[in-house]
C-alpha positions in Angstrom: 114.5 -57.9 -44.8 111.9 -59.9 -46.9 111.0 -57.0 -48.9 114.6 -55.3 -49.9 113.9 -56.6 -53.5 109.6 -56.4 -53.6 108.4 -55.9 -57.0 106.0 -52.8 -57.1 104.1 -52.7 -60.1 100.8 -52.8 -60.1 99.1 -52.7 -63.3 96.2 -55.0 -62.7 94.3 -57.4 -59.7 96.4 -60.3 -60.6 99.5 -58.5 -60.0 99.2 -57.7 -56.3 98.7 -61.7 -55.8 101.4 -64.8 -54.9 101.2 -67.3 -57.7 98.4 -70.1 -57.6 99.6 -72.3 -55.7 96.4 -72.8 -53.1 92.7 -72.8 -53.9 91.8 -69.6 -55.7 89.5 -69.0 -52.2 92.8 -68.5 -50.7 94.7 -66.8 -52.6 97.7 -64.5 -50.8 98.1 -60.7 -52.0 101.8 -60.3 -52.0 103.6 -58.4 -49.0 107.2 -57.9 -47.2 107.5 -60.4 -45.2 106.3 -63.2 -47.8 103.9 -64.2 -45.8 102.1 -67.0 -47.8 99.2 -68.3 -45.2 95.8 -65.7 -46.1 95.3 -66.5 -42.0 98.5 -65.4 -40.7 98.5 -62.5 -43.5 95.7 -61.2 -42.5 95.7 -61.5 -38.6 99.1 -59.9 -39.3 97.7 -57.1 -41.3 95.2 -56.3 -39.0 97.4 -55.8 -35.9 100.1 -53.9 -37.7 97.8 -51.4 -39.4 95.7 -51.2 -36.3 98.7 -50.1 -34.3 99.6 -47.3 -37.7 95.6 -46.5 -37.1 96.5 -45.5 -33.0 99.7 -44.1 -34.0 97.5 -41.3 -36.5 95.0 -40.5 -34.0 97.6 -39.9 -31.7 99.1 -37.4 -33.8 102.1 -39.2 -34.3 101.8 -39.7 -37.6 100.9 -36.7 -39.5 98.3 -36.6 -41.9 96.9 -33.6 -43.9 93.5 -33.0 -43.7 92.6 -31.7 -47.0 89.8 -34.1 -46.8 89.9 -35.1 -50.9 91.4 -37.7 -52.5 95.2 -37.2 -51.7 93.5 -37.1 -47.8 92.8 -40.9 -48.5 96.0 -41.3 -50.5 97.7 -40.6 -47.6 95.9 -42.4 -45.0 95.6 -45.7 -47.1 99.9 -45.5 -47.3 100.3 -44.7 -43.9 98.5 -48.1 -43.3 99.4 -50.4 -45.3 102.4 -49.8 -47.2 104.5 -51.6 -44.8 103.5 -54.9 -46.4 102.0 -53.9 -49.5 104.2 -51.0 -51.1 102.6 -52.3 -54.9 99.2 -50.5 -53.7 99.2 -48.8 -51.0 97.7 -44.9 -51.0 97.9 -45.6 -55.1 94.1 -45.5 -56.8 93.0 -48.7 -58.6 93.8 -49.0 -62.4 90.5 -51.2 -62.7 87.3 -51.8 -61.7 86.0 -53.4 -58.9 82.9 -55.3 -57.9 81.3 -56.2 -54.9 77.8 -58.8 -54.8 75.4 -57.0 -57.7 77.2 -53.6 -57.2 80.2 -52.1 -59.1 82.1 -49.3 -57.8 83.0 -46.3 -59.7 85.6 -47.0 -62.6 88.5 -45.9 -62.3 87.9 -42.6 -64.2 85.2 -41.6 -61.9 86.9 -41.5 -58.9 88.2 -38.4 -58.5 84.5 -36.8 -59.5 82.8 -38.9 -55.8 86.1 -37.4 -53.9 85.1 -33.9 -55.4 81.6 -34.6 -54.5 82.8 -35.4 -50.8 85.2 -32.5 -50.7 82.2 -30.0 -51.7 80.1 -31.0 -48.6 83.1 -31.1 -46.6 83.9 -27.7 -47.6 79.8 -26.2 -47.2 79.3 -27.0 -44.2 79.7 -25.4 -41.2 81.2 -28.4 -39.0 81.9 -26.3 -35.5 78.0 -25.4 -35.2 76.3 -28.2 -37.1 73.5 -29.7 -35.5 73.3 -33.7 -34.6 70.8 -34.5 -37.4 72.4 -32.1 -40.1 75.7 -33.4 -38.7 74.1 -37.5 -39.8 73.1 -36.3 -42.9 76.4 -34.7 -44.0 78.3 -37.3 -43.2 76.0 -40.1 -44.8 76.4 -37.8 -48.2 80.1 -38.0 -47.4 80.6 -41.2 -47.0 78.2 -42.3 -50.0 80.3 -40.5 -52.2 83.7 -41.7 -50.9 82.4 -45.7 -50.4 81.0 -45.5 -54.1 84.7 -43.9 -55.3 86.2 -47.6 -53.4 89.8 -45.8 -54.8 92.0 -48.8 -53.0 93.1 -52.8 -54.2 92.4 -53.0 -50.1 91.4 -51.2 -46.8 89.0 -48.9 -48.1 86.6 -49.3 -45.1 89.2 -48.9 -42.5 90.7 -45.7 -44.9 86.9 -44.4 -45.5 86.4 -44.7 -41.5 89.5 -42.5 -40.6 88.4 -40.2 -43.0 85.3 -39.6 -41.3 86.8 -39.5 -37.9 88.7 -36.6 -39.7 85.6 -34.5 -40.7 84.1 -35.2 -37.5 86.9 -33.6 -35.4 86.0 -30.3 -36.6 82.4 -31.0 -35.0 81.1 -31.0 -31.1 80.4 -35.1 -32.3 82.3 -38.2 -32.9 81.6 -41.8 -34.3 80.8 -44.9 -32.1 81.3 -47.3 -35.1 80.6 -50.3 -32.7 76.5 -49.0 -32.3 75.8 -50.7 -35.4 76.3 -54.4 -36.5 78.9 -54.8 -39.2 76.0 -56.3 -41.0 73.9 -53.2 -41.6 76.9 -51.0 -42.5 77.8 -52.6 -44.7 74.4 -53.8 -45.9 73.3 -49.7 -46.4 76.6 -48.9 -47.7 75.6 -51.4 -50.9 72.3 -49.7 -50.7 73.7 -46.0 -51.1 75.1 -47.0 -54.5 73.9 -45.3 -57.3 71.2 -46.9 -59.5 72.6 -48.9 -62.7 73.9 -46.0 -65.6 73.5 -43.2 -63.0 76.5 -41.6 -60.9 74.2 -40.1 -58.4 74.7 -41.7 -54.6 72.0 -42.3 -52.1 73.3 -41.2 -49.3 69.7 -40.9 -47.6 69.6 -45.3 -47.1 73.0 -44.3 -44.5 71.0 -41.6 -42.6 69.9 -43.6 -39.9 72.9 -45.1 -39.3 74.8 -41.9 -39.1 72.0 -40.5 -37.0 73.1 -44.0 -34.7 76.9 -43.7 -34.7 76.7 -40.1 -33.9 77.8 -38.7 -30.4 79.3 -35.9 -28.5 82.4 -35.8 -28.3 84.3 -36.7 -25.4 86.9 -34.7 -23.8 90.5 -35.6 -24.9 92.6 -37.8 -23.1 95.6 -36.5 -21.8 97.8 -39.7 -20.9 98.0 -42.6 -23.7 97.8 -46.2 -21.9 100.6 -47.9 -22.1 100.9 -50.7 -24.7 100.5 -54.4 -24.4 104.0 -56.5 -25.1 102.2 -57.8 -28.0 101.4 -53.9 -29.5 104.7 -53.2 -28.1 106.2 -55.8 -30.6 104.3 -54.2 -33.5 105.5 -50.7 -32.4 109.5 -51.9 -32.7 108.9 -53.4 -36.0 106.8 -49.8 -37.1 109.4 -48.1 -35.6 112.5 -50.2 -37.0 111.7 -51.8 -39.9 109.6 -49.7 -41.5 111.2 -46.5 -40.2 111.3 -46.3 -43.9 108.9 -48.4 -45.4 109.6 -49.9 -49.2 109.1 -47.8 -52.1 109.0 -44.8 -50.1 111.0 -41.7 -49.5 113.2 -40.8 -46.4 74.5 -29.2 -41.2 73.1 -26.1 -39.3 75.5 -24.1 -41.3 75.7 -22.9 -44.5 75.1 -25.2 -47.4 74.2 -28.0 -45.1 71.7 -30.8 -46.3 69.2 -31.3 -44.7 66.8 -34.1 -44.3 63.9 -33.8 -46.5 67.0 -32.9 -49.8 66.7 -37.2 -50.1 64.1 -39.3 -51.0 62.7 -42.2 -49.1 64.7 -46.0 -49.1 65.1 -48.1 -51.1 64.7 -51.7 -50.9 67.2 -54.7 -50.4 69.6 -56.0 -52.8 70.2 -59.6 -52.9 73.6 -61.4 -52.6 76.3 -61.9 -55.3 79.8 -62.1 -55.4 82.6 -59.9 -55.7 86.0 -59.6 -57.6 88.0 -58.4 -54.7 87.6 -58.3 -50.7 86.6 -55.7 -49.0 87.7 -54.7 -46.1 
């Protein structure tokens, strides 16, 4: 297999990339099948850790839901340490930017996870109303976008984290009822303001308050997979059986609405120092 001999360290950005040997624009991160197009890689990626993503809310894969740092740790591996053992569920040794917004350094991490666990832990999920329910999660997820702990895959991590929180509530998220645009666009906006650690979680209220519905009830057959998912599940299954690198609101201390101040208003563009994803 391509990655029998892959080279795990990971002490900086650079690392966790091929070589220049393309434009900079597409540069390749390193994985265990050596894939070298950023096309393929990624398309690959996607399908791969989409079928891990199915495979945890199924329960197959078990995650524990401590819902803190090692919570992400753990779903971040479980996704994508089958091609990228170097970083996976491992927390960045360096900063990381993003357009005219830096995410925490490295040493402030573990303080937005504690922040995220505290609201996790005050609220009372199984009775929470549907606009506490918006808030808490917007202070949540504020906290736990700012932390950005990953090289990669810290939207699809932060996103199965909330789906985690949410299951111990009467609601669940319909990420699809807003446009990739404004997430993201209000996830930049509920960074904290320059030399302050303080997140605004109040500029992803309406969005939560969007994304939120009731739950529906569990499904109690799982639909059978396509030959192409099928093909990702053998290799999963196989292949990876051990991956590389790895061994065989209305309650109390809810927010509440009026605890955050009005917007704020629109950043412009900039540039970033890694993709986010």
């Amino acid at each position: 297999m391509a990655g029998d001999s892959f080279d795990e360290s990971f002490p900086d950005f650079e690392s966790t990339l091929y070589p220049v040997t393309q434009p900079p624009s597409r540069r390749v991160m390193r994985n265990t099948e050596n894939i070298r197009d950023a096309g393929q890689l990624q398309r690959f990626e996607y399908k791969l850790a989409g079928f891990v993503r199915e495979e945890i809310a199924a329960g197959r894969v078990p995650i524990e839901r401590t819902f803190d740092l090692e919570h992400a740790k753990q779903l971040n591996k479980e996704l994508f340490e089958h091609l990228y053992p170097n970083w996976a569920g491992k927390v960045r040794p360096f900063g990381m930017t993003k357009a005219d917004h830096s995410f925490a350094d490295a040493k402030q991490i573990p303080h937005y996870f504690s922040e995220a666990h505290k609201t996790v832990q005050a609220v009372e999920w199984a009775d929470v109303s549907r606009d506490a329910f918006a808030v808490n999660m917007a202070i949540v997820y504020a906290n736990i976008n700012q932390a950005h702990p990953f090289r990669e895959g810290n939207g699809r991590t932060g996103k199965m984290f909330l789906e985690h929180v949410a299951e111990q509530s009467p609601f669940e998220l319909d990420y699809s009822a807003v446009s990739a645009e404004v997430w993201n666009q209000r996830s930049h906006f509920s960074g904290p303001d320059r030399g302050y650690l303080a997140v605004h979680p109040e500029e992803l209220i309406d969005v939560f308050k969007a994304i939120t519905v009731e739950r529906r009830p569990a499904e109690t057959a799982a639909p059978s997979l396509s030959p192409e998912l099928q093909k990702l599940a053998d290799l999963y299954k196989t292949h990876y059986s051990s991956p590389p690198g790895r061994g065989s609101g209305a309650g109390t201390g809810a927010a509440q609405l009026s605890d955050y101040r009005p917007g704020r208003g629109a950043a412009g563009p900039g540039r970033q120092n890694g993709r986010e994803r």
